[in-house]
Each structure stands twice: as C-alpha cells, then as structure tokens.
C-alpha positions, 0 to 999 in steps of 0.5 A, a space after each residue: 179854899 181848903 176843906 177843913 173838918 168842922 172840929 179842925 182847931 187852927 192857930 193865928 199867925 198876926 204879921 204887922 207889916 209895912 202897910 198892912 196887918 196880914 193874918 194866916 189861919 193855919 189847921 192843925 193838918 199843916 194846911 193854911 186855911 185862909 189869910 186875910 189882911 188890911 191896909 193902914 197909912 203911913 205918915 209923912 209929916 216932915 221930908 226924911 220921917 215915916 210914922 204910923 199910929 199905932 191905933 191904926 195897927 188895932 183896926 185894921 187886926 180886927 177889920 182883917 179878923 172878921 174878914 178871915 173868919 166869914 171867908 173861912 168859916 172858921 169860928 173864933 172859938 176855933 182858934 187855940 192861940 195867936 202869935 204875933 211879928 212886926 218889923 223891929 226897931 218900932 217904938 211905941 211910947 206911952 206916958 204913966 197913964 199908958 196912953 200913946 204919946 205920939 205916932 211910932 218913927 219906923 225903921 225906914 225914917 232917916 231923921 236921926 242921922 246927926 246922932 247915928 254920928 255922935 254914937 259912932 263917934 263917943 259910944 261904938 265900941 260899946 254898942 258894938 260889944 254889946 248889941 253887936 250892930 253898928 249904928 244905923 238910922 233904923 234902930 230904936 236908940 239913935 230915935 230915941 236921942 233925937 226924940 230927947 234933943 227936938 221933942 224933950 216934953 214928949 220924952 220927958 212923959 215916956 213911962 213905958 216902950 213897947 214895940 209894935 206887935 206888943 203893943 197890939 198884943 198888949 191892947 188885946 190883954 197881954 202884958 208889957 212884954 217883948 221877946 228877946 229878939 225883938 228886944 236885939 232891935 231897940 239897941 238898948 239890948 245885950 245881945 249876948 247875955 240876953 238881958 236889957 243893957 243898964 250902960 245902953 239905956 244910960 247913953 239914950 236916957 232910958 230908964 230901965 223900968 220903962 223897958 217891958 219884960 223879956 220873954 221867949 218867942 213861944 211863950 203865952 203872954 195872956 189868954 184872951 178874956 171879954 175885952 178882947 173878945 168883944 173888941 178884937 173878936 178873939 174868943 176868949 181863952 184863946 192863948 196870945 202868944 209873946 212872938 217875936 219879929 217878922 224877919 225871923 218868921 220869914 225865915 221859918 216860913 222858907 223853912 230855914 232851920 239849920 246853919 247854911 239855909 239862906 234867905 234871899 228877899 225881895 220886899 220893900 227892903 232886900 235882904 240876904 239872911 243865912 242861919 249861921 250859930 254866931 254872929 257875924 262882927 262886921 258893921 254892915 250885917 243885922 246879927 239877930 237870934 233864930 227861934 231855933 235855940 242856938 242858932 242866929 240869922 245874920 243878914 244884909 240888907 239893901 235899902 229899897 228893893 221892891 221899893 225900887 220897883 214900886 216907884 218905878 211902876 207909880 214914876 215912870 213905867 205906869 202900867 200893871 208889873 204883869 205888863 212891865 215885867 212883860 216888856 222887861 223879859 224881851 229886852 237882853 241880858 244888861 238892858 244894853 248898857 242901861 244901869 240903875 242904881 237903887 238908893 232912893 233912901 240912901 243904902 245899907 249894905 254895904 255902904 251905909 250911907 244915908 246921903 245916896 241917891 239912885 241913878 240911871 247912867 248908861 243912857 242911849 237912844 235906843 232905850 225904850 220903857 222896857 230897858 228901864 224896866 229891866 234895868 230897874 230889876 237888874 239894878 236891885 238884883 246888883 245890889 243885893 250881889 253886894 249884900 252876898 259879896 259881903 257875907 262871903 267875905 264874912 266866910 259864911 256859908 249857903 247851902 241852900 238859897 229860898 227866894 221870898 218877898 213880894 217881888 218873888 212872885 215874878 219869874 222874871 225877876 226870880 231868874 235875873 236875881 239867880 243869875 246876878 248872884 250865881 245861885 239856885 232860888 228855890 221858891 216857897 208856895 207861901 212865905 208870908 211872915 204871918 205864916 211863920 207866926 203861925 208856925 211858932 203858935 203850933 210849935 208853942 201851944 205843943 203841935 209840934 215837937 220843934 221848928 223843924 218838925 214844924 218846917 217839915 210839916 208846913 213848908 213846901 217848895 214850889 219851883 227853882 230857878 237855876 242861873 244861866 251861866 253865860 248870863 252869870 258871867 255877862 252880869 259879873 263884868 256889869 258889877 265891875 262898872 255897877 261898883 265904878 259908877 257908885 264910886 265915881 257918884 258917892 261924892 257928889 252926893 255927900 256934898 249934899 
C-alpha cells in the first residue's frame, strides 16, 4: 500500500462492471491508494438473454466500500466526492412508484435481433442522423421495443429509465439524472444537438418525461446525506458526481486526451477507440463523446475478446491462463496452421451479425492444447486487425496505441496483439474504468485544471511491445485466409 499522510483527502471513482463493482480511491498526490471490488451474478433465464438485478449493483458498492476502507485506512469522511461509470445500453426501468420493474437486459443480450431488423427496415436514416449509430442488438431502443411487443404489461407500468451507474447514484440520493454520453447509448438521443430526441422516443413508444435529466459528466448530482450514509457508508457531505460510461473512462485512465491517441482492449468485449473531434458515418463503428469538450471516441468493437479467452480456459484448456499463456509462448507464430474464429455470440465489427458462430479450421494431427491455446489468442488479436482495417478505411488516424483490458495483463498476448496490428501497445501500470471515474471526481470537485492536467498527473506507462516485423508480415498472409474461412462459413450459419 502506498503511504498517504492522515489528512490526505482522496476521491472515489465507482465502475459497474460486467460481474462486479470495482472501486478506486485515488489521493490528492495523484496516487491510487487502494481498490477493492465485488462480485454479483448475471442472469441467464432464456438462451440469447443476459440480466442483472440492479440491487445487486447497490450490495456489492457497499460490501467493496468497507472492504477498501478497512484496507486503506482511509476514513469515509475522507473522501470529498465519487463518480460513477458502467457499461452503456443499460436500462433500468421503474414504475410510478420508483420500484424496479424487472432484471436490466445488458448490452450483450441478443434477444431483440427481429426488431434490430425492423428499425434497419422502416427508421435508419432517422436513427442514423440522429443517434449517429446503426442499430445493434446492444442498445436501449431495440430492448425496449422487444419489451412492449412480449412484456406489454411490464412497459405499459414504466415511468422512469434510468441507466445502471444513475440508478446506483440515484439510490444513494441523487437525482434522476444521466449524462450526455451515457444518454448517446440508449438511442433515443440526438447525438448531435445533445438533447433527448422526441422522434426516437416516438418509434420505441417512450414518453419523454420518463427520460431522467441531462447533465455534464463532472457535475455534482447530490451530496451524500444520512441515508446514505447509514446504508451505502459514504460520509455525509460527500459530493456524488453525475459521471458518465466506462468506456470513455478507460479511455482517460490510458491518458488519451487528444485526437489520434488510441485505445486497444482486450476485455470481455475487444474494442479499438481513437479520440478523433468528429464522429465517424460508418455502420460498424460506436460514435460517442470524449469528456474532453469537443472531442469524441469513436470506436470498433469485436464481440468476445477475453470472453473467448475465457470459455477456452473453463472449455477446453482447463488449466491457470498463467499455465496456458506458457504452453502458448512455445508453440511458432500461426499455431501452425491452426485458426480460430472468435464469434461465440455472433460479431460486431465488422460484420454485424448476430448469427456467427466461432470455429476452429485448420486442424492436423500434430496439434496439441498449446496450439489451441495460441490459436485462441491469435484468432481474437485477427479480429480485432478487422476492427483497425475498418478505422483505417474510415482515414483515422493513430498516433499512439495504450493496450488496456484484463487480457492486457499477459505478455504473450500484448506481443501477438502488436504483431497482428503492426503497432506499438504501450501498457498503462493501471487502466481500470474506475480509475478514470476517479480522475473525473478530481477533475470535478477542481484538483485539476482539466483531463489532461489530470492524465499528466496520474497516468503512467509501464512497458511497450513493439511488433516483430517478420511476425507482422507472417500474420498479414494468415488474415487473407482468416477473411476467406469467415467467408466461406458466414452462410451456413445464416441458415440457421
């Protein structure tokens, strides 16, 4: 642990991730004092659907809260202000008597592909100019149409939205407030003139006054009072911050505040964000604002990327990734001529597609759990040279490349990833959403004159990998074949 003087006051960054609240305590020297987190489940009720109660996002804050304070020995009263992140596209609806109504449909549920095609078919263009994404299985309107056609007494009861990190912000005494990019991920917003849009909410049936207010990023939404004191452990007076999604903190956690800084993750989800002061008008890439006014973070995504990686452990290789990642380092370039195809729950960019299915091909006798296991990483690293080849063909430019996520952590993959993509990945020594949370609350509460004041301040790189230039070009034959095999199977799972 870091040593922090007694009257060292700290700010709270509060990420909701996929599987568990993350917290980090951040002193006003620039030093993380401490993190701490806990874990809540993920419902599965129907193939396709992925749930999670939003209580549970309430337990798990407190449970992670005394857990970092008794590690730290950081008093709450210590503790000037919080902000908050979660993943976008996360609904949480309540009825006139702001009671939950059911579980929150994540961004990774697949149930509301018919009416991802209806709007493609009667409402792109409108979508398109306005929200300035295509339609996906991942955002809030396709959910909520599905809601109102197969849940119509549930939707006929909704009265308020809310997304995750306002509805936890909310239970702690904030108001019914989300921020403006936040708000860019239920696609009833106008991207563009920043404001809720009256013709999105008319195609999902929403009523706009069940829409919570807008706000900025860094401004305080409430200050914590007895309530939440006694049920949370937040002091009272603490300032809560409005905050805004994870992806955009990660972003400022790699210290990528200016066009051309880029992001490369390996997390359940891959992405490749690049700060850029315009959106991109391409159907495949996520267009959202930056914190940094002015500027946005457009960004591919590839559907299963440590994801991949995960089921493969749990599947097939069932051994430590330490172990695996071991066996993997051994085995050439190409895992000799094995090849795996990452689209466990179909693909975004640049595809998507909801109906692809992943694959191994190239099979042979002489391969062994280690090829597989390179294989499985090499596969995911292909997918994302889809996601860089469509930024490319977009005219964006990277002029610096931070590796971030949970896959990050491993060398081997670090390497294999800047050797697919042909780029430097400089890794940050902390990349954690909640970090950048906690950047914000400085930068909100006026310990920081700006983002990249704050990035100077807090952000540090640890090491680099530099492609292997022979290995560049091996990998750039294999994604020839890499697109060929997608091609030649991309059929026969259409059919179902």
């Amino acid at each position: 642990m870091i040593w922090m003087p007694c009257g060292m006051k700290y700010v709270l960054g509060v990420d909701i991730g996929s599987g568990s609240v993350k917290l980090t305590l951040l002193g006003q020297n620039g030093a993380i004092a401490g993190t701490a987190g806990c874990e809540y489940p993920t419902h599965y009720p129907h193939p396709g659907w992925c749930e999670q109660d939003p209580e549970d996002w309430c337990r798990a804050f407190t449970s992670a809260l005394a857990q970092l304070l008794q590690k730290t020995d950081v008093r709450a009263g210590q503790i000037e202000a919080a902000a908050f992140d979660a993943a976008t596209h996360t609904a949480v609806l309540l009825d006139e008597g702001c009671r939950v109504l059911r579980p929150a449909i994540l961004w990774t549920d697949q149930r509301s592909k018919a009416e991802v095609e209806w709007l493609k078919a009667h409402c792109l263009d409108r979508v398109l100019a306005q929200a300035l994404n295509a339609p996906t299985t991942v955002w809030t309107l396709p959910q909520l149409l599905w809601l109102r056609a197969h849940e119509p007494e549930v939707f006929g009861r909704v009265r308020h939205i809310l997304f995750a990190k306002d509805y936890l912000r909310w239970r702690m005494g904030g108001g019914m407030e989300t921020d403006t990019i936040d708000a860019a991920g239920s696609m009833f917003y106008d991207a563009q003139n920043e404001c809720w849009s009256p013709e999105l909410c008319a195609v999902g049936g929403v009523q706009p006054e069940w829409l919570p207010r807008l706000r900025r990023p860094t401004e305080v939404s409430a200050v914590a009072g007895p309530a939440c004191a006694g049920e949370f452990g937040l002091a009272e007076g603490t300032r809560l911050l409005v905050g805004t999604t994870d992806t955009v903190m990660e972003v400022l956690a790699a210290g990528n505040v200016a066009p051309g800084h880029s992001t490369v993750k390996l997390a359940t989800a891959g992405r490749i964000c690049v700060v850029a002061d315009r959106p991109l008008d391409s159907g495949f890439i996520f267009n959202y604002r930056h914190v940094v006014p002015g500027l946005w973070y457009p960004g591919t995504a590839t559907a299963s990327c440590a994801a991949s990686y995960r089921w493969y452990r749990d599947a097939i290789g069932r051994e430590p990734f330490e172990r695996m990642n071991e066996g993997a380092a051994a085995v050439p370039p190409g895992s000799e001529g094995l090849m795996f195809h990452p689209y466990l729950n179909g693909e975004l960019t640049p595809y998507n597609d909801p109906d692809l299915r992943g694959s191994y091909t190239g099979i042979g006798s002489l391969h062994t759990t280690a090829h597989f296991t390179r294989a499985t990483l090499e596969g995911v690293s292909m997918s994302l040279k889809d996601c860089l080849l469509t930024l490319r063909g977009l005219g964006v430019e990277m002029q610096r490349v931070r590796i971030i996520g949970g896959g990050a952590k491993g060398a081997l993959w670090r390497q294999i990833t800047a050797d697919v993509l042909g780029l430097a990945m400089q890794k940050v020594e902390v990349d954690d959403s909640s970090f950048g949370s906690a950047m914000l609350a400085a930068v909100g509460i006026g310990w920081y004159a700006g983002f990249a004041q704050a990035a100077e301040a807090c952000v540090r790189v640890s090491s680099v990998a530099e492609p292997n230039p022979a290995n560049t070009a091996l990998y750039e034959e294999l994604f020839a074949r890499y697109k060929a095999v997608h091609n030649a199977l991309a059929p026969l799972y259409a059919k179902g």
